[in-house]
C-alpha positions as CSV (number, residue, x, y, z in Angstrom):
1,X,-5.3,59.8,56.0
2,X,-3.9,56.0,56.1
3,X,-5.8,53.5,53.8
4,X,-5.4,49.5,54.1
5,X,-5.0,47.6,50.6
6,X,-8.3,45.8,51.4
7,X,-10.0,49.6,52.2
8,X,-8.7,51.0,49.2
9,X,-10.5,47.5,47.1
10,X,-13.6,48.2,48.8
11,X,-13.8,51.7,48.1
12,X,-13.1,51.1,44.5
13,X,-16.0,48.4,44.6
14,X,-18.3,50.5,46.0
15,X,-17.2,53.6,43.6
16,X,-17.6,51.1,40.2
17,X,-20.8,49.1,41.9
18,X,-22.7,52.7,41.7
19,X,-21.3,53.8,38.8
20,X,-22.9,50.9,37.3
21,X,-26.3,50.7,39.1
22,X,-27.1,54.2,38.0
23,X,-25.5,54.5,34.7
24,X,-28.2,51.5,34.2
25,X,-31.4,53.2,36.1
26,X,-30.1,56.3,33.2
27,X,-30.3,54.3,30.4
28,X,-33.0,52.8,28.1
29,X,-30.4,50.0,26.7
30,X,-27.5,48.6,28.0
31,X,-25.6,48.1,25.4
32,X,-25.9,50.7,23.6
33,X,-23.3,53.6,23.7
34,X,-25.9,56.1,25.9
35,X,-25.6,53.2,28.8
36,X,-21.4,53.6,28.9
37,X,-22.4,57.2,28.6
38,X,-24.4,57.5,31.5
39,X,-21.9,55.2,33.5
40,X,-19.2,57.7,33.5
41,X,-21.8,60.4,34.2
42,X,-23.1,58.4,37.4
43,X,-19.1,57.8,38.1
44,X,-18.6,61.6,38.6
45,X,-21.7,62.6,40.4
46,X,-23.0,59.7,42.5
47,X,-19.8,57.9,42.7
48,X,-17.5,60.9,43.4
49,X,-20.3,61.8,45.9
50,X,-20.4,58.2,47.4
51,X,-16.3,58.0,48.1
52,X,-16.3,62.0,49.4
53,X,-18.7,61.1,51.9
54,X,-17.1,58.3,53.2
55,X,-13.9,60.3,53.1
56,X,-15.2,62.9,55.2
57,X,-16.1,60.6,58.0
58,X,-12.8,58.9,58.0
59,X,-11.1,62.1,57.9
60,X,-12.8,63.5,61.4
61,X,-12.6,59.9,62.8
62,X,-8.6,60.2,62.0
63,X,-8.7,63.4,63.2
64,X,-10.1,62.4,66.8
65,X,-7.4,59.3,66.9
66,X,-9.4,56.9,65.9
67,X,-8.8,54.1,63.8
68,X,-11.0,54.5,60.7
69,X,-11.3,52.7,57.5
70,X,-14.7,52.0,55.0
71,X,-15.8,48.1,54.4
72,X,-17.8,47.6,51.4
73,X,-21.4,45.5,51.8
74,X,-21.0,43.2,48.9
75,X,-24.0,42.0,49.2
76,X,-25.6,45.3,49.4
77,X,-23.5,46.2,45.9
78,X,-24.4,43.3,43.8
79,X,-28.6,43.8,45.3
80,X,-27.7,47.7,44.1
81,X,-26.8,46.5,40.4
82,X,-29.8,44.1,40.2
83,X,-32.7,46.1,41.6
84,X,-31.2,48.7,39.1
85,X,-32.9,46.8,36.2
86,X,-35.9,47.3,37.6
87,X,-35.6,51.3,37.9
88,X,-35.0,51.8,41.1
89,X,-31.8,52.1,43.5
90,X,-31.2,51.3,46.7
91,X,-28.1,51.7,47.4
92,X,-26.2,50.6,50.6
93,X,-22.8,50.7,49.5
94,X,-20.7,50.3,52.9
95,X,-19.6,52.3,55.8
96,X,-16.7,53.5,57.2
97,X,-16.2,51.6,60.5
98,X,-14.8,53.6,63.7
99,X,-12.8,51.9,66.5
100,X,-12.1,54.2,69.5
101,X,-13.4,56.4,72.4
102,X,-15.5,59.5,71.3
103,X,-17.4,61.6,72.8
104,X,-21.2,62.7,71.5
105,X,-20.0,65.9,69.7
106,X,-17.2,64.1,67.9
107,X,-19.7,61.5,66.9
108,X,-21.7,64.3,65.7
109,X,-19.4,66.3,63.7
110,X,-18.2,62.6,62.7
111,X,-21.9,62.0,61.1
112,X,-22.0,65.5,59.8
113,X,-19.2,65.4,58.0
114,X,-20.7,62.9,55.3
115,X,-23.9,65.1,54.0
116,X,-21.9,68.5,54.8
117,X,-19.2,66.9,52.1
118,X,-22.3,66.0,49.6
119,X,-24.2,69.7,50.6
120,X,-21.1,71.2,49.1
121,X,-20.8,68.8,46.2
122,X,-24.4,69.7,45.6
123,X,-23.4,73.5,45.9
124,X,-20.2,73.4,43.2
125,X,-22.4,71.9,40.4
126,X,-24.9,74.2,40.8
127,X,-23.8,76.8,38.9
128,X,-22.8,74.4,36.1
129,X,-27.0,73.3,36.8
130,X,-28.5,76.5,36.4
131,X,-26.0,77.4,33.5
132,X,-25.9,74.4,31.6
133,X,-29.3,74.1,29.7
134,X,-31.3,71.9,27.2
135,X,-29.9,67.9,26.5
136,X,-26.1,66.8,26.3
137,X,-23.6,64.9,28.6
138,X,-23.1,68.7,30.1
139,X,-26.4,69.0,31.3
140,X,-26.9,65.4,32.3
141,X,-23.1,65.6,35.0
142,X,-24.4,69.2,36.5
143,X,-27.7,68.1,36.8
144,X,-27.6,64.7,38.3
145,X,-24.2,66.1,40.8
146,X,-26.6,68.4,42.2
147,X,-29.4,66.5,42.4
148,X,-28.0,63.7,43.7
149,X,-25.4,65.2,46.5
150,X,-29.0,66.9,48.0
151,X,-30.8,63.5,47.9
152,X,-27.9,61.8,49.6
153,X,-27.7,64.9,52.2
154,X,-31.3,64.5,52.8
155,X,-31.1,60.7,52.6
156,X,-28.0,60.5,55.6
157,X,-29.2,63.0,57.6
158,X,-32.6,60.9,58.1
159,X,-32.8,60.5,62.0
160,X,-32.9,57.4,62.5
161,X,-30.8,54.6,63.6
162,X,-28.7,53.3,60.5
163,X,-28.2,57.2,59.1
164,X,-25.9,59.7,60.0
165,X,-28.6,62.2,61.2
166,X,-29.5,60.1,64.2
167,X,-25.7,60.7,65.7
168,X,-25.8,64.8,64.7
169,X,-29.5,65.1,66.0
170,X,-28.7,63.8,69.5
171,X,-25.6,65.9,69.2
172,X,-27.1,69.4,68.1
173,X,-30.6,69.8,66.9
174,X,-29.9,72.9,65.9
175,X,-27.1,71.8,63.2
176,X,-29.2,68.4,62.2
177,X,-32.5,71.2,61.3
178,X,-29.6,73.7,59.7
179,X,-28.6,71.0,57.5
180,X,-31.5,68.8,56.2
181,X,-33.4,72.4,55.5
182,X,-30.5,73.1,53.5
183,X,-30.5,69.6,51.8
184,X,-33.9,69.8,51.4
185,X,-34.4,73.1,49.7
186,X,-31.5,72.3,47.4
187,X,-33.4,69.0,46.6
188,X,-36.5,70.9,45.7
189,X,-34.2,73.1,43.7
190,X,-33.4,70.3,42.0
191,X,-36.8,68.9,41.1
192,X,-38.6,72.3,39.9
């Protein structure tokens, strides 16, 4: 894959700008150690998650000779951080922008590729989730890996027009049902 310098700022943005927001919604006091705690935790798990995604979509767009490269939405980063302190996250982060002729399946496996990436991430710290029990930094990085990578699969593959699932819906029903029951049941997993 080829990265510009400005993609390779914005991704890093976007990876810290997460990090951040939800090592705050974790924590009870920001400046405490438990807060710088919680921000490497949220660095592994939703930020790892977060730059894998986008990966994966620039990967297939690559892949189908397209140029490909994510753009961070500032604005959407620095609303991230402050709605945080209110104990809640919405998180738009950026997207990776595709220029170039594609057909609807490569669209779709495009769009896939983003919540298959974060299914999978969901599915490697699972064992570490079911293993890993009681309180501790342990716990905490299996737990919120898995539960996060299923609520961003579920979240993406929404299908509507801003998401990913929209574009793998009207490409294959079959694969969009496939994967947001998957998401899903690994999200209730998660919760219970």
């Amino acid at each position: 894959m080829k990265f510009s310098d400005r993609e390779k700022k914005d991704l890093f943005k976007g990876w810290i700008a997460i990090s951040i927001a939800f090592g705050i919604v974790l924590s009870d006091n920001i400046t405490d150690v438990q807060f710088f705690q919680n921000v490497i935790i949220a660095a592994i798990t939703v930020g790892v998650a977060f730059i894998l995604h986008e990966l994966a979509h620039k990967y297939f767009a690559q892949k189908y000779h397209c140029w490909a490269e994510f753009r961070s939405f500032d604005f959407m980063l620095i609303l991230a951080i402050i709605m945080s302190f209110f104990g809640f996250i919405f998180a738009a982060p950026g997207a990776v922008m595709i220029n170039g002729h594609i057909k609807k399946r490569q669209s779709g496996i495009i769009s896939a590729a983003g919540p298959c990436t974060n299914i999978l991430l969901s599915l490697l710290f699972l064992p570490g989730f079911i293993l890993v029990k009681g309180e501790g930094v342990l716990h905490d990085l299996f737990y919120y890996g898995f539960v996060v990578n299923a609520m961003l699969a579920v979240f993406n593959l929404l299908p509507f027009a801003i998401f990913d699932g929209k574009k793998v819906y009207e490409w294959d029903k079959k694969i969009w049902g496939l994967l947001i029951v998957v998401s899903f049941v690994l999200l209730v997993i998660g919760w219970f």
